[in-house]
ZAMARGU-4260 file (C-alpha; in steps of 0.2 Angstrom, whole numbers, plus 5000, padded with zeros to 4 digits):
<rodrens>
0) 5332/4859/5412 | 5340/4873/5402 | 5350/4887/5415 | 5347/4904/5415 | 5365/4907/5409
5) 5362/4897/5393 | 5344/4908/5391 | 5355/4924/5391 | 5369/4916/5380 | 5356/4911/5365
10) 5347/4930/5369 | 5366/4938/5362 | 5364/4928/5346 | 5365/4939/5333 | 5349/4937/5319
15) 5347/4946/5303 | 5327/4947/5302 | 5317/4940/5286 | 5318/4961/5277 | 5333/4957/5268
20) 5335/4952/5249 | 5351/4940/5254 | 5337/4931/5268 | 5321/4929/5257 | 5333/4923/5244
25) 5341/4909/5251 | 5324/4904/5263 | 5314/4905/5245 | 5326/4891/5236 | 5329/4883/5251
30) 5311/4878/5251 | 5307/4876/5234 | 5324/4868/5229 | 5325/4856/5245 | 5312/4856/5257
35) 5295/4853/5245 | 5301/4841/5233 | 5313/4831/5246 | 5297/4831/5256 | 5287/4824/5243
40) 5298/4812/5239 | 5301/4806/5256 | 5281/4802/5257 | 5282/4793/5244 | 5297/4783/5244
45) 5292/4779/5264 | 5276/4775/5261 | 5281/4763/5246 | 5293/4756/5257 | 5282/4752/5272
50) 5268/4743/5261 | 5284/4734/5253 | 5290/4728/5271 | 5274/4721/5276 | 5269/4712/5261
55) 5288/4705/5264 | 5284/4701/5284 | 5266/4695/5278 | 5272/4682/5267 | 5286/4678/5280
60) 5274/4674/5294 | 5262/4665/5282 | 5278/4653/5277 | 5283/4652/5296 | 5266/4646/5302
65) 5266/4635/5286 | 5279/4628/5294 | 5275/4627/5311 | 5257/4619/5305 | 5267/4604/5297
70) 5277/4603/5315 | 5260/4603/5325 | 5252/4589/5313 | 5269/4580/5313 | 5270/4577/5334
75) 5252/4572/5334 | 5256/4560/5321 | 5271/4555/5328 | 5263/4550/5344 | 5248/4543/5334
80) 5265/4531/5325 | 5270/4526/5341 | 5253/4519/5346 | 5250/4509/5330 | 5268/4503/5331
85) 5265/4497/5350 | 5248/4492/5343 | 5256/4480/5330 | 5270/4472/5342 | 5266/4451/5342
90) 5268/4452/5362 | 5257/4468/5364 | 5246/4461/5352 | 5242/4445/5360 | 5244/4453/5379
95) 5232/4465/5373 | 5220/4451/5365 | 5221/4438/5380 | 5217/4453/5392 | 5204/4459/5382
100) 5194/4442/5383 | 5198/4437/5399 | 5210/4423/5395 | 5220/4413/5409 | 5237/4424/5416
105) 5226/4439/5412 | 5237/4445/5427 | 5253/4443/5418 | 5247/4449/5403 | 5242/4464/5412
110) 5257/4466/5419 | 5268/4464/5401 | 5257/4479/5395 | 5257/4490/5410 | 5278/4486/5407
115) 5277/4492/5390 | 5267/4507/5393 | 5282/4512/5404 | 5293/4510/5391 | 5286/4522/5380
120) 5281/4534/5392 | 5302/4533/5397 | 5305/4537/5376 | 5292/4549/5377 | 5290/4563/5389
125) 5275/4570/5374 | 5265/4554/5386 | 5256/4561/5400 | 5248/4544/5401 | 5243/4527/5391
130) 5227/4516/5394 | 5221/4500/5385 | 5202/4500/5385 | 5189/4486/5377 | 5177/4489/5364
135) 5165/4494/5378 | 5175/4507/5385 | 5182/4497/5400 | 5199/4502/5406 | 5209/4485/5407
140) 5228/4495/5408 | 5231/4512/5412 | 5248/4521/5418 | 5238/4530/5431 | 5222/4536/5440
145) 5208/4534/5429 | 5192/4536/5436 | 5178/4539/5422 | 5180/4541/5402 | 5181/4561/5398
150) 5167/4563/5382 | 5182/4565/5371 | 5189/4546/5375 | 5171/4539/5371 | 5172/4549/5356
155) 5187/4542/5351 | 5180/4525/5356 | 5167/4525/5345 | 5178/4529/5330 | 5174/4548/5326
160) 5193/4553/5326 | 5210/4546/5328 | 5214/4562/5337 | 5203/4575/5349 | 5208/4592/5358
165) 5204/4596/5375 | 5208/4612/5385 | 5224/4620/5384 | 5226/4627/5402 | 5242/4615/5407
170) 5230/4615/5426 | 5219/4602/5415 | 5222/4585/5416 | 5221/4580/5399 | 5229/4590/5381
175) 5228/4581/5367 | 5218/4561/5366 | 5227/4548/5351 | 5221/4532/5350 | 5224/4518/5341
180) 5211/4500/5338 | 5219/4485/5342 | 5214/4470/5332 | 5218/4452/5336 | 5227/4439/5322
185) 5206/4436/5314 | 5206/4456/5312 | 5193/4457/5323 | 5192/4474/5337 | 5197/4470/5355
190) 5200/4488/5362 | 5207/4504/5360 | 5227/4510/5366 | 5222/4527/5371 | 5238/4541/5375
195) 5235/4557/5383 | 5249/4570/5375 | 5256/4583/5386 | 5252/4599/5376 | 5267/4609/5386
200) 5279/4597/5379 | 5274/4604/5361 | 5272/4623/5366 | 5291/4619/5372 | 5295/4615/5353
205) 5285/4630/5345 | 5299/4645/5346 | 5298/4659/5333 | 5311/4655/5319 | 5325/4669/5322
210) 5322/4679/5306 | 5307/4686/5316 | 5316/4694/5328 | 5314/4698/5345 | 5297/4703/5344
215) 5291/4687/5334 | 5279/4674/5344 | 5272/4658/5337 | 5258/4651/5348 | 5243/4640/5350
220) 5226/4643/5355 | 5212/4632/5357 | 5193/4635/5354 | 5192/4642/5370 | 5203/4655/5368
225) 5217/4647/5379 | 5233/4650/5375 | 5250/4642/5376 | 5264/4642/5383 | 5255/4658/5391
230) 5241/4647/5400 | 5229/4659/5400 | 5215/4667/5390 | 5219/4680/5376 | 5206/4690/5366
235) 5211/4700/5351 | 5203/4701/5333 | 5215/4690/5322 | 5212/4677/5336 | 5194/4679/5335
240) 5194/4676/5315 | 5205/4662/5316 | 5194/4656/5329 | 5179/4657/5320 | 5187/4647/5304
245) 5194/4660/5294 | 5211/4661/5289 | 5216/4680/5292 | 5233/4691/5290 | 5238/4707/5289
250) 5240/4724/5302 | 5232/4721/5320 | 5234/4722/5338 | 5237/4707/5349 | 5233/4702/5366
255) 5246/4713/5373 | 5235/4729/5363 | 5255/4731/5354 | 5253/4732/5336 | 5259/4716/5324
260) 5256/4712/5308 | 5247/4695/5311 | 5245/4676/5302 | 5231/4668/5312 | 5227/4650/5303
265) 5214/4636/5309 | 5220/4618/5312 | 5202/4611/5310 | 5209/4592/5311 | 5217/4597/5331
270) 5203/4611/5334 | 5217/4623/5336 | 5222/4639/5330 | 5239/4645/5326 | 5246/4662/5327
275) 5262/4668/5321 | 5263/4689/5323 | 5278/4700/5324 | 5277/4718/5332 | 5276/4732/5318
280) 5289/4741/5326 | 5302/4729/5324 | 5297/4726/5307 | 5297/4743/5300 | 5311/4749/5308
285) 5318/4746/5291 | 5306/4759/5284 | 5312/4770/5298 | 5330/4767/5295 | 5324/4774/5274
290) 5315/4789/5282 | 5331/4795/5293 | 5341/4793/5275 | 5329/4802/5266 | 5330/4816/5279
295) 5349/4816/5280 | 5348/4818/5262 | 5337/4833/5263 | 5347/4842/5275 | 5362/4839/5265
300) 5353/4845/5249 | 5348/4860/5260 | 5367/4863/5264 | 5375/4861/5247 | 5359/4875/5241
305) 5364/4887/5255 | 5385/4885/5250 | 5379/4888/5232 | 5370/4904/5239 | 5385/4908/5248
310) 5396/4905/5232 | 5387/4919/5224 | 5385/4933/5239 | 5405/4937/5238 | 5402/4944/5255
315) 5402/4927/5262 | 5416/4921/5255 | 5429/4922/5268 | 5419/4916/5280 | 5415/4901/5272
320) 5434/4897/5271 | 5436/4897/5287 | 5422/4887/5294 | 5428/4874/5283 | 5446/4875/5290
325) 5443/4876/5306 | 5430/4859/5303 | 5444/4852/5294 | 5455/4854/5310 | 5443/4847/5320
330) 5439/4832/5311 | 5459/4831/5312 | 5456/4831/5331 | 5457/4847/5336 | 5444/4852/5345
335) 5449/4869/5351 | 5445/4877/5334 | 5435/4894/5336 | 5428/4903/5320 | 5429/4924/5322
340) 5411/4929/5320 | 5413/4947/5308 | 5394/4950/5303 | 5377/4948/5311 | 5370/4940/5293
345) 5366/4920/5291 | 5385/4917/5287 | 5388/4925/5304 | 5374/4915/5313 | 5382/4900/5306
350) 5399/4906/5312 | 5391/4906/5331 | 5382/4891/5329 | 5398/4883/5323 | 5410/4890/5336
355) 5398/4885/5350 | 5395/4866/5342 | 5413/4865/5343 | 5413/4870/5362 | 5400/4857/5366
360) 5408/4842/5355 | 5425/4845/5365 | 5414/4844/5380 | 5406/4829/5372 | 5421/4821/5369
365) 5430/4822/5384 | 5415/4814/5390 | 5417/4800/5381 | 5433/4796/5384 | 5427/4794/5404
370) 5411/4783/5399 | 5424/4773/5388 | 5436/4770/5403 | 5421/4765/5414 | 5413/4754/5400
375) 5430/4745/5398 | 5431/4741/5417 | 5415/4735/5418 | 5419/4723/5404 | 5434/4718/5412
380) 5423/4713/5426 | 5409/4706/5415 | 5424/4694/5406 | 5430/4689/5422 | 5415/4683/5429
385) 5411/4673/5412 | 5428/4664/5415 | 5422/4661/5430 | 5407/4654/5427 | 5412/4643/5413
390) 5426/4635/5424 | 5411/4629/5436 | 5402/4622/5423 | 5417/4615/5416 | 5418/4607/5435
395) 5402/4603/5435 | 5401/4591/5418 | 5417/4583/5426 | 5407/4581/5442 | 5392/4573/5432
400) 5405/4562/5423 | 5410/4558/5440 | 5394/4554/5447 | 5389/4542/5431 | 5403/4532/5433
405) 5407/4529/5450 | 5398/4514/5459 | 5406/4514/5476 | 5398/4527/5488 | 5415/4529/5496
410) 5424/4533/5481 | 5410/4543/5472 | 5412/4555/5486 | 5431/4558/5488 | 5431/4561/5471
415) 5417/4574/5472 | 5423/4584/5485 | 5442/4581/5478 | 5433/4591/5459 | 5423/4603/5470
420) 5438/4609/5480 | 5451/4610/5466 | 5439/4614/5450 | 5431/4630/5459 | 5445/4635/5472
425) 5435/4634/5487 | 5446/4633/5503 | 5437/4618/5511 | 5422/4605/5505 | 5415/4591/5514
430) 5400/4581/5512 | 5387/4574/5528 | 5378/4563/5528 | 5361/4558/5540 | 5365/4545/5551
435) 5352/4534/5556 | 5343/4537/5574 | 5347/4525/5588 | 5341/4524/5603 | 5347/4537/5618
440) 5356/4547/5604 | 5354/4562/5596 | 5351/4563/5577 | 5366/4569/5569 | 5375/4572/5552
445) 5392/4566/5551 | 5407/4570/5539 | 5409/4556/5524 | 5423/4564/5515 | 5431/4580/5516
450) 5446/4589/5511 | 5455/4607/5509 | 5459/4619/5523 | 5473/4611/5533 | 5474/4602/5550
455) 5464/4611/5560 | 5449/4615/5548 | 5449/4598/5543 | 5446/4594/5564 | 5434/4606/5565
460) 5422/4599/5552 | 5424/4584/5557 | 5413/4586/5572 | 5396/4578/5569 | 5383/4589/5567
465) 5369/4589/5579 | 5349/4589/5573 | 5341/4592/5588 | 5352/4606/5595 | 5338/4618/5603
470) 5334/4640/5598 | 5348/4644/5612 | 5363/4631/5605 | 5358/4638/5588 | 5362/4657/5595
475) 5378/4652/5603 | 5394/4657/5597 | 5402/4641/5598 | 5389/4632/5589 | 5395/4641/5571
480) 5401/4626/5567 | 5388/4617/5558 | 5372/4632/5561 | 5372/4632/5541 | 5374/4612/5537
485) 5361/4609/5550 | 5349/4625/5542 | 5349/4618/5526 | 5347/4599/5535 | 5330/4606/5544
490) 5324/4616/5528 | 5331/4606/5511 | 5334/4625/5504 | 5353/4632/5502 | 5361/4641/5518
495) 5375/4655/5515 | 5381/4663/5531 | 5397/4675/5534 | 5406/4680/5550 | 5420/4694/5555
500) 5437/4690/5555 | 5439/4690/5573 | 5425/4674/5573 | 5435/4666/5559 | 5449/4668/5570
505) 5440/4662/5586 | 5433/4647/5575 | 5449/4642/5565 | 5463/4650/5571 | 5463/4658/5556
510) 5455/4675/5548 | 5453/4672/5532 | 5441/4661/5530 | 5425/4671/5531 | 5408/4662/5522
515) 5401/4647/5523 | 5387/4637/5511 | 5377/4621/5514 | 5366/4616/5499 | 5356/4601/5504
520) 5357/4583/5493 | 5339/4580/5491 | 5330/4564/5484 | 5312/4567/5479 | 5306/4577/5495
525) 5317/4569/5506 | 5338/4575/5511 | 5349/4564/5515 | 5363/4574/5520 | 5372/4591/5516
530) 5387/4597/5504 | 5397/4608/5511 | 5407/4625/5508 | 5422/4634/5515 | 5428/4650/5508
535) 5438/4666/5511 | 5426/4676/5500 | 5408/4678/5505 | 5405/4688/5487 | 5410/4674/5478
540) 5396/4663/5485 | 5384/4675/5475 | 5366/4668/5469 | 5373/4660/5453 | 5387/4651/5461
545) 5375/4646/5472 | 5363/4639/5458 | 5381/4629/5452 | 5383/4621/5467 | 5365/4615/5472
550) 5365/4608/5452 | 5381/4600/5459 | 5374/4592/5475 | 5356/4586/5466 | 5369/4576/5454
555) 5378/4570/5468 | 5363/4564/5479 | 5355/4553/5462 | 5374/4546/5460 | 5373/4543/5477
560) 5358/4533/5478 | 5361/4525/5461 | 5377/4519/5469 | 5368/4512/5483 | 5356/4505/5474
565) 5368/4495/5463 | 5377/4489/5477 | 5360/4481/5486 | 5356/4474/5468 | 5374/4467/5468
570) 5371/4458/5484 | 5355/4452/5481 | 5361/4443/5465 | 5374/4436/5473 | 5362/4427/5486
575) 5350/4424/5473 | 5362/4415/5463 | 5368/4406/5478 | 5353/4400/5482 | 5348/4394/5463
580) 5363/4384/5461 | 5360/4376/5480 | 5342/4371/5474 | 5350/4365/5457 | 5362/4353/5465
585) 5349/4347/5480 | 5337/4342/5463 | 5351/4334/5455 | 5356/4323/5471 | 5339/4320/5474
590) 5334/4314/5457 | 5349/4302/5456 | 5344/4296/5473 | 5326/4290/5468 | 5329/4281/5452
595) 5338/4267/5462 | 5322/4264/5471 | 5312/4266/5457 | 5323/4255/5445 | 5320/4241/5458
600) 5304/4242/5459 | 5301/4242/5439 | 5313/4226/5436 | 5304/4217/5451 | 5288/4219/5442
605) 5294/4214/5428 | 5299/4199/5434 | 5283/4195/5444 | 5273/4199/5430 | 5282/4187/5419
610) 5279/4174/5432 | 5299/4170/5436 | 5290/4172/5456 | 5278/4161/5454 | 5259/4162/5448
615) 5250/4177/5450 | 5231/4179/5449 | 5221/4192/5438 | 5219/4206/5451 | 5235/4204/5456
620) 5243/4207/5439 | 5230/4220/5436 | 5237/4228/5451 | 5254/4227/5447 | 5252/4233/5428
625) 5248/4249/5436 | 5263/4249/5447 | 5274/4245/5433 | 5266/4259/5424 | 5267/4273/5436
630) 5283/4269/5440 | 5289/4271/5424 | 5280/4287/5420 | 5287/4291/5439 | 5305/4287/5433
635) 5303/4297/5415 | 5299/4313/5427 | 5314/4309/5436 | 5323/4310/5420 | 5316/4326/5412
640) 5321/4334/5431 | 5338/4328/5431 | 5339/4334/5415 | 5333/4351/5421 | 5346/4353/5434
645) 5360/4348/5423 | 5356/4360/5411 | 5353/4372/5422 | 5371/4367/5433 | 5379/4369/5415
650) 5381/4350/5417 | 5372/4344/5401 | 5385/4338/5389 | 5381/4331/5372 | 5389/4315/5362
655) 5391/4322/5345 | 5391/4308/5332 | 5386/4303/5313 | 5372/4293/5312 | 5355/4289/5300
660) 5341/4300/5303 | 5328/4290/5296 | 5333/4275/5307 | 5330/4286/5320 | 5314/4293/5315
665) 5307/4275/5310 | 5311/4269/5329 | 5304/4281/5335 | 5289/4277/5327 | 5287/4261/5329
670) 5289/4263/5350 | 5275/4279/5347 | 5262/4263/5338 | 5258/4257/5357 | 5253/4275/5361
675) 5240/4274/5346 | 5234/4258/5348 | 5218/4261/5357 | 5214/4277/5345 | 5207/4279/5326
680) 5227/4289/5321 | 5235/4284/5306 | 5255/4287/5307 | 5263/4293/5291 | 5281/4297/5286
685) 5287/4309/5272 | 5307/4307/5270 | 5317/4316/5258 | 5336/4311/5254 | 5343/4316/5269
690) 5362/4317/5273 | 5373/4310/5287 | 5370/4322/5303 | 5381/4327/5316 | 5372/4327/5333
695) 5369/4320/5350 | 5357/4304/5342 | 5351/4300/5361 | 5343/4317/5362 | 5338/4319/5345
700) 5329/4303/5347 | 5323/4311/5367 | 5316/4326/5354 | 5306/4315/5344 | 5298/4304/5354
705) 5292/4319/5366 | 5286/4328/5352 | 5276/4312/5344 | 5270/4307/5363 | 5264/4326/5362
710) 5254/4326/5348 | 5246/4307/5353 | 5240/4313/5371 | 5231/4328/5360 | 5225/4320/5345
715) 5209/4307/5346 | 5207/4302/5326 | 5215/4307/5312 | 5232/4306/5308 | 5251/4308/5313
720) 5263/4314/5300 | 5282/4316/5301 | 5292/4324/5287 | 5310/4330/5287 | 5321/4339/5275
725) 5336/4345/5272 | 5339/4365/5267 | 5353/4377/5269 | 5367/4367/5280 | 5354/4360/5292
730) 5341/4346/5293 | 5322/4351/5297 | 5308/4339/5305 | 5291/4343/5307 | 5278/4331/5315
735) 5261/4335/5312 | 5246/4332/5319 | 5225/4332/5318 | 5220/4336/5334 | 5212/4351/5344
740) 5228/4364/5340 | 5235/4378/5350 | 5226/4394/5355 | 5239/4408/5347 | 5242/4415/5363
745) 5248/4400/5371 | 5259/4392/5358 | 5275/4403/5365 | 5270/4399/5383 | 5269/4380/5375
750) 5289/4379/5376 | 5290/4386/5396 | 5293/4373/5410 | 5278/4365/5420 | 5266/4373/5407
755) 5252/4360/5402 | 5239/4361/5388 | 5220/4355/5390 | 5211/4338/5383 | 5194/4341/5379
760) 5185/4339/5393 | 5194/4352/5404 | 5207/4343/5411 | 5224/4340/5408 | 5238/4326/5403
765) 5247/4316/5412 | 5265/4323/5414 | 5274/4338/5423 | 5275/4348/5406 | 5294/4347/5405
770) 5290/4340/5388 | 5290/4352/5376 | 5303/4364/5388 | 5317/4350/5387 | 5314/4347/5367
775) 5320/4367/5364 | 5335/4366/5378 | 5340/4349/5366 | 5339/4358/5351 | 5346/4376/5356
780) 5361/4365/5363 | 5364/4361/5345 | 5361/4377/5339 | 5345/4375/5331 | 5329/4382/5333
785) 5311/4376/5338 | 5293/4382/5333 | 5276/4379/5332 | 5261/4382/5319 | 5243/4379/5324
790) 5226/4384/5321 | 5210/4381/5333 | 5201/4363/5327 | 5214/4362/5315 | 5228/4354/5324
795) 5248/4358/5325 | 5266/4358/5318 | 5281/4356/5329 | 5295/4361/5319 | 5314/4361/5321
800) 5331/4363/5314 | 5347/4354/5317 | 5364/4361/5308 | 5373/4347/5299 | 5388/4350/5310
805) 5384/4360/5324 | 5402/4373/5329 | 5411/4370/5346 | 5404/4383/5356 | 5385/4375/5349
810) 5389/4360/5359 | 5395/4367/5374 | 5377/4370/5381
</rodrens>
């Protein structure tokens, strides 16, 4: 609002009228000399500059939504890669095969996969979800709810796409489908790994590169016109070319109705459009910047044209001189300069406007030099709180630091409380804990650890809290101790309260400390107890510090409960392996105790069957041919399980010694002929020069014979081969066989105690499947290895590899 006074102060401004020659003069060049060609020229040069600018901001949108094209395809593809990769994995592969056709331990198959799926969605947060299906679209494994297929699952099922795009509302279930076929070892289809992509993650990753300013935004929308990260519907006409499939750029209005110069693109492989726009007024400020210097500079040509005109009227002379020194003074910095105002011409117009400008920059200036003071305050204040601030976090990575490596609950709190109370300066903190609720007591919160504030503070908060503490104890003046630990107990949200002095007093005999916050240590939706915060400050307990401290207390609860958790874990172990080395010795003593008995009962049958006793009849040898038999096949169990529970009992020692390998080989052999009698096998050897080797000869020869006994209970005609060679430093055997092979989902499972193939018929051999388990302990305590190779019909090769001087720690089980 302009005063009255200044009204009457501009009516005394002497003018001069346009009548005068001196007047139309300078007003006539002025305006042909400065104003029309200036004028013209600042069209010009703005609008060169402004089509300049946005062919510039054009091409600089078109590279970033280039860009930010390549980053959409590359996260799909990169989920789509982790898919094949857990596609290809051997365990995966076969898990994914044997559930697929409903093989035995489906269950644990299930189970390996449903393991795996948790793995990845751990590395991947992009994972909403992951599902195996079959080829007919059943769901065998899934990470969650799954009730029906969505059209684009069955789409991808039937092999349209590797990919398909849903809505992008994040309210929807699914964002974006991948999948990948899985195929067993004969390439044939089995199912489909199908992983619904969390479309929020990737709008997380699309930020507008910086050299687009504050008013650049890069975005997604799909074909419904949903966009992200703003989760709603938004119309405008670049969004509606690019949904329509045609790429389109140039000057338009967004959602927002703000004017942008615009890149709007079509994904067609994700169904998506991308949008990369940047507000016109940002853009062209530039332009706006050369517009201001082009009228700077016409205002300046104007003045030089009027000092020239002035030049040549002598009259103005004088006057001119002195506006400049007195300019020149105050650009010297003083600002009490006034010009004597002699005529009522333009000079003397100039004079007055000059003497009053001089008056009001004086004024201006002072001004300043009160706003500068404030400002400077205020950033005074503004610096301290950013020190401030930064010391909390500083305490609060050193908490976190804390919390990661502290596994004692006792200790993790001290130290907590300890970082709390010195790092941020409070006068007392204390941590309580939920106690549980026993019978005829009240539920209450206790103090776990506290420290800071003295004797008598430290008393004070020491008192349990109360839960069940009714409307009128929570009024009371003596229940201020504990109203906000219990608050944030009952409601799980921060609690900041603030008293008088004369309550401080009444409370801790001291007046100074005058605010208290609780922030509540939450697990999930449930809180198991209450930091808590003593200070003389209540302003310092603002809504940031606040923030802190809760970010502080939700570190402390996970510690907390990791802490516990690793001290149950830690106590089960120790039971459990207590209890495994109770069950290793009882099989060890029991096993040593039945061979006596069974030894006895061997060598007496022996004897009686030799007739040393006396004559025996045909049904009675008959009958005590099959005692002799299962007795011995009842003895060699009783080996393979003592030798179970000395390996297991770290017992198992082995005899290291040189000796022949093809003796060894040939003996065995020659005791594996009985086993072959009755069938049409031929046995074969194929020996190479093999050199001395350095081994435990009783369980090499323990390795061969399982493995030959193996391959005869499997095998009904054909043949028997046993080859070794030496390569490499080590000695390798191989006994190979013609009968019905190994399925290739079970030939790892072949190696695991108790596990038992199947004859033809369905059933299963004699044996407790300890077998083929025992022959890789042997081997692995000499520091070889131990594989199989077989195909369905076309029998299997046991393989395995002994060093030619195994090292100490080898040998030492």
């Amino acid at each position: 609002m302009i005063s009255s006074s200044d009204q009457a102060e501009r009516s005394r401004v002497p003018t001069t009228g346009m009548r005068g020659g001196l007047g139309r003069t300078l007003l006539t060049a002025f305006l042909v000399l400065a104003i029309v060609p200036l004028s013209t020229l600042s069209w010009y040069a703005t609008h060169r500059e402004r089509r300049d600018i946005q062919r510039e901001v054009t091409a600089k949108l078109s590279s970033v939504a280039t860009m930010m094209e390549g980053q959409v395809r590359d996260w799909t593809q990169a989920r789509l890669s982790t898919l094949q990769i857990l596609a290809s994995v051997p365990s995966a592969q076969h898990d994914a095969v044997a559930l697929a056709r409903g093989a035995e331990r489906a269950d644990d198959a299930r189970d390996r996969l449903h393991s795996q799926f948790e793995a990845v969605l751990g590395r991947d947060q992009a994972f909403r979800r992951l599902a195996f299906l079959d080829v007919q679209g059943q769901v065998l494994v899934s990470t969650g709810a799954l009730s029906s297929l969505s059209p684009e699952v069955k789409a991808l099922l039937e092999g349209e796409s590797n990919v398909h795009v849903t809505s992008l509302d994040p309210s929807e279930e699914h964002g974006v489908v991948v999948a990948q076929p899985v195929v067993s070892s004969e390439d044939q289809p089995v199912g489909l790994l199908v992983g619904w992509l969390d479309l929020e993650v990737l709008s997380s990753q699309l930020h507008a590169p910086q050299e687009l300013g504050s008013g650049g935004e890069v975005y997604l929308v799909d074909s419904s016109g949903t966009a992200l990260p703003q989760g709603e519907v938004l119309r405008s006409p670049g969004i509606e070319a690019a949904l329509s499939g045609e790429p389109v750029e140039g000057l338009y209005q967004n959602y927002a109705g703000t004017p942008v110069i615009g890149v709007y693109r079509w994904i067609p492989a994700l169904s998506l459009a991308l949008v990369a726009e940047q507000s016109q007024q940002e853009a062209l400020a530039v332009t706006d910047n050369v517009t201001a210097a082009i009228i700077g500079a016409s205002l300046l040509v104007a003045l030089v044209t009027a000092i020239i005109a002035a030049v040549v009227t002598r009259q103005i002379t004088r006057p001119v001189v002195q506006l400049t020194e007195s300019a020149l003074s105050i650009a010297e910095g003083d600002l009490a300069q006034q010009v004597p105002v002699t005529s009522r011409d333009e000079i003397g117009i100039l004079a007055y406007v000059f003497n009053r400008m001089a008056s009001e920059l004086k004024s201006l200036y002072d001004d300043l030099e009160a706003k500068v003071a404030e400002r400077t305050a205020m950033l005074q204040r503004a610096n301290y709180q950013i020190q401030r601030r930064a010391i909390q976090l500083a305490a609060t990575v050193e908490v976190s630091q804390a919390a990661t490596s502290i596994l004692d609950p006792a200790d993790l709190l001290e130290q907590v409380v300890r970082l709390v109370h010195d790092r941020f300066g409070y006068s007392y903190v204390g941590v309580y804990l939920l106690q549980p609720e026993a019978a005829g007591q009240k539920q209450q919160l206790r103090l776990r650890q506290g420290t800071g504030g003295g004797e008598i503070v430290e008393s004070v908060m020491s008192q349990p809290v109360i839960m069940n503490a009714g409307p009128s104890d929570e009024d009371a003046a003596s229940d201020w101790v504990g109203r906000a630990v219990r608050r944030a107990m009952r409601t799980g949200e921060p609690s900041v309260i603030s008293w008088s002095a004369n309550r401080a007093e009444e409370i801790f005999s001291s007046p100074y400390i005058r605010a208290e916050a609780a922030l509540p240590l939450k697990m999930g939706g449930e809180t198991i107890g209450v930091l808590d915060i003593l200070n003389t400050e209540a302003d310092a307990l603002d809504e940031d510090a606040i923030s802190v401290l809760q970010n502080v207390a939700n570190q402390t609860t996970i510690a907390l409960e990791n802490a516990r958790t690793y001290k149950k874990q830690k106590e089960t172990a120790r039971r459990l392996q207590k209890t495994e080395a109770f069950r290793s010795r009882f099989l060890a003593h029991m096993s040593h105790e039945l061979r006596e008995p069974l030894t006895n009962i061997i060598g007496f049958s022996r004897l009686i069957l030799k007739g040393l006793d006396g004559p025996v009849n045909d049904k009675q040898r008959q009958d005590l041919q099959i005692i002799h038999a299962n007795s011995q096949h009842l003895l060699g169990l009783i080996n393979d399980l003592l030798d179970v529970s000395q390996i297991e009992a770290g017992m198992m020692e082995l005899n290291v010694q040189p000796f022949d390998l093809a003796d060894v080989i040939d003996s065995v052999m020659a005791t594996t002929n009985a086993l072959v009698r009755d069938k049409d096998i031929e046995l074969r050897r194929e020996l190479d020069d093999l050199p001395s080797l350095q081994a435990d000869v009783t369980r090499v020869r323990q390795v061969l014979l399982k493995l030959l006994t193996n391959a005869a209970k499997f095998t009904e005609e054909g043949s028997i081969t046993v080859q070794a060679w030496s390569e490499d430093h080590k000695v390798l055997v191989s006994v190979r066989d013609t009968g019905r092979g190994i399925p290739p989902g079970d030939q790892q499972r072949v190696f695991e105690r108790f596990e038992q193939g199947e004859l033809g018929n369905g059933s299963h051999p004699a044996g407790a499947g300890l077998g083929l388990a025992l022959s890789k302990e042997f081997v692995e305590m000499h520091g070889g290895d131990i594989w199989v190779e077989s195909s369905v019909g076309e029998g299997a090769t046991f393989t395995f590899s002994l060093p030619l001087e195994p090292k100490p720690e080898e040998l030492s089980g």
